[in-house]
C-alpha positions as CSV (number, residue, x, y, z in Angstrom):
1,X,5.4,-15.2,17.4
2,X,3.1,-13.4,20.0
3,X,6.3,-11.4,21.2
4,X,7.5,-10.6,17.8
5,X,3.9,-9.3,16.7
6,X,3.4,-7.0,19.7
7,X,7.0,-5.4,19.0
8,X,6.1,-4.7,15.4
9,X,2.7,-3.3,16.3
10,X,4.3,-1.2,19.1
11,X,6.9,0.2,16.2
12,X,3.5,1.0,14.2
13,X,2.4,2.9,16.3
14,X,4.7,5.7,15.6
15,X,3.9,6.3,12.5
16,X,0.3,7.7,10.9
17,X,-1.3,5.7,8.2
18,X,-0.3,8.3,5.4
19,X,3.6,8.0,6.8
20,X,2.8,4.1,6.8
21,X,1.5,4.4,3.1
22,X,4.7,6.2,2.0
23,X,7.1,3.6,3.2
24,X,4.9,1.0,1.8
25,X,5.1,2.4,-2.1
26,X,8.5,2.8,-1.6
27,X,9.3,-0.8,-0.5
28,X,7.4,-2.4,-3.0
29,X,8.7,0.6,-6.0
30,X,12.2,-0.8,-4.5
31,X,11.5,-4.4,-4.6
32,X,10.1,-4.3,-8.1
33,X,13.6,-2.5,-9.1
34,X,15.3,-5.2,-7.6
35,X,13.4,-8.0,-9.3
36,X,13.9,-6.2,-12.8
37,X,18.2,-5.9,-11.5
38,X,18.0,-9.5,-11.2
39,X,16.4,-10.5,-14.0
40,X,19.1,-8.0,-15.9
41,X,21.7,-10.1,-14.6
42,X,20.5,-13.4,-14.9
43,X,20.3,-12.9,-18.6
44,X,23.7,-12.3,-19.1
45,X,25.7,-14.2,-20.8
């Protein structure tokens, strides 16, 4: 897990903390639209 860890924080590092912040909302705006998909489709008939 150490190795895995380091990689990611290297990746970090080339982005700034309001570019970070972006891709975060997005991810999560994304993940909620997914969820609601799912749900959609689960309640078909």
């Amino acid at each position: 897990m150490g190795e895995t860890v380091a990689e990611t924080e290297e990746q970090l590092k080339k982005y700034a903390t309001l570019d970070l912040r972006l891709i975060l909302g997005f991810l999560r705006d994304q993940v909620e639209l997914q969820r609601r998909h799912a749900d959609r489709i689960r309640e078909r008939p």
